[in-house]
N, C-alpha and C positions, 0 to 999 in steps of 0.2 A: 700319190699312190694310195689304194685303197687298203686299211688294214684287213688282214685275216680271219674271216668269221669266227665265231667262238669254236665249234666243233670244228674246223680245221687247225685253229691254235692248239686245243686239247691234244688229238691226233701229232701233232707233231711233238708235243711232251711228252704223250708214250714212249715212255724207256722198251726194251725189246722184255725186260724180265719180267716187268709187268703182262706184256701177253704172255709170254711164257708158264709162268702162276694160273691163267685163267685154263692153259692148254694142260697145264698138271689137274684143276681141279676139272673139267672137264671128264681127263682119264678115269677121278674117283670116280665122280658122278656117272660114270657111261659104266664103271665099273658094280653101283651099285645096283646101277638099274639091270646087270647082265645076273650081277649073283643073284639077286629077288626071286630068277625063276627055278633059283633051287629049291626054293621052298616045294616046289611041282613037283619034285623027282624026275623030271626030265619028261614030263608026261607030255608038252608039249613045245615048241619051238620059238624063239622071238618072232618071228610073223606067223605064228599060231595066235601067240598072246598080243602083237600088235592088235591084233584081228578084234578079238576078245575087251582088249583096252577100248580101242574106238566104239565097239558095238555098247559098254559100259555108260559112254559118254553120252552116246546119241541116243539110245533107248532103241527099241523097234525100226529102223531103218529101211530102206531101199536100197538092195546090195547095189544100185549104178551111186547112190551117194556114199556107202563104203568105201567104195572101190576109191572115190575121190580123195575122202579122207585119211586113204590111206598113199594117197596118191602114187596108185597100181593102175593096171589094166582089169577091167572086170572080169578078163577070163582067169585074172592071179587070182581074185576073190573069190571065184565061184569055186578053185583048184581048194583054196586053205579051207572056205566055210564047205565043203565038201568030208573035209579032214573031220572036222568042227563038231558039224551033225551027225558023224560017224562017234564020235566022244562022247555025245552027248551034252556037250557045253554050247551050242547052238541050236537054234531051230529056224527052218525056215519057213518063211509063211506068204502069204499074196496079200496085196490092197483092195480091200471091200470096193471101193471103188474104179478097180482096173486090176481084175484079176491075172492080169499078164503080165506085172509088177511083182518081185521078186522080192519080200521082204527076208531080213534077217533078224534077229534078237537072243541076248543071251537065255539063259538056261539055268535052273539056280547053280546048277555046279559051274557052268561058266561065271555066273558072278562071284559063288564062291571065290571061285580061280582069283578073280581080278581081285578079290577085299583080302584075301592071304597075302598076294604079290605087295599090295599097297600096306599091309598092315605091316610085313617085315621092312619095306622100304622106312614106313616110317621107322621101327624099332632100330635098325643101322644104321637112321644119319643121326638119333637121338644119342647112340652112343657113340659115334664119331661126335659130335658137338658136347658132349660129355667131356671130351679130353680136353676140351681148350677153357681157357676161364673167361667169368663171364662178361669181362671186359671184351677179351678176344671175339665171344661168339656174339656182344652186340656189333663190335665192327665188321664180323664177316657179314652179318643179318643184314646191317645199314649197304654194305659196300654192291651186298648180292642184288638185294632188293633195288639199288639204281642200276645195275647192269640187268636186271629183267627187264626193269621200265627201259632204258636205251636200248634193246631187243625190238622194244615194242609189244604192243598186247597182240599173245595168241603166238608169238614165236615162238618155235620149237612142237606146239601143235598142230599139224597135219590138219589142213581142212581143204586140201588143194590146192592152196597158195603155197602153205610154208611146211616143208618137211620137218617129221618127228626127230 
C-alpha cells in the first residue's frame, strides 16, 4: 500500500479549530476591508470601489479587460463606470488604435479614493498587530505568509481566473 502524499497527510491533521481560526480571521479581514470605505462617507459602494481598485492596478484599461478582472459582465461595468464618470473618479477614453475600444482610467480623485482606502487599511491592521507582542505578530506574519503561498500567487485577486 502506497503511503499518503504529504498534502493529503497534512489535510488530514487539520483539527476542525484550525480552520475555524482562519474563518474568524477571514471575518476580521473582510471586516477591515468593509470599514476602509468609511473613510469615503459612503460616497461610493463596494463595487464602485472594486471598480476603482482594479482600474488602480491596471492603469488605463479596456473596460472588456475590466469587466474580466472584475469578473462581471461588461454591461455590470459599463452600469458602475457609468456611476464613476458621473463622480468624477473615472474617465472614459478610446484606443488610438481602434477607436471602437472603450477605455477606462482613474481620475485623481478616483486614485485619491483608492490611496485614502489603502492608507486607513494600512493604519488598522498596524494597530490591530499593535496589540499582540512581537513574538506573536512574527508568528502570525510567518504562519500568514505560508497560507498566501499555499493560495497560491495572485489568489484572491480577480483577473478572471480567481475571485476578489
Amino acid at each position: 500500500m502506497q503511503a499518503p502524499a504529504a498534502g493529503t497527510a497534512r489535510r488530514a491533521e487539520r483539527s476542525p479549530d484550525e480552520t475555524e481560526i482562519f474563518q474568524a480571521a477571514t471575518r476580521v479581514l473582510t471586516g477591515v476591508a468593509l470599514r476602509s470605505l468609511e473613510v469615503l462617507g459612503g460616497s461610493v459602494t463596494l463595487p464602485q470601489f472594486r471598480l476603482l481598485a482594479v482600474l488602480a492596478d491596471l492603469g488605463t484599461a479596456r473596460s472588456s479587460r475590466v469587466a474580466r478582472a472584475l469578473g462581471l459582465e461588461p454591461s455590470t461595468v459599463t452600469r458602475l463606470a457609468d456611476r464613476m464618470v458621473a463622480a468624477g473618479h473615472v474617465v472614459r477614453g478610446s484606443d488610438p488604435a481602434n477607436r471602437s475600444v472603450v477605455t477606462l482610467a482613474l481620475t485623481a480623485s478616483g486614485q485619491d479614493m483608492v490611496a485614502r482606502v489603502a492608507a486607513w487599511r494600512r493604519e488598522e491592521l498596524t494597530r490591530i498587530l499593535g496589540q499582540l507582542t512581537p513574538a506573536d505578530r512574527a508568528i502570525a506574519s510567518t504562519g500568514l505568509r505560508a497560507f498566501v503561498a499555499a493560495a497560491g500567487e495572485g489568489y484572491g485577486i480577480v483577473t478572471g481566473q480567481v475571485p476578489m
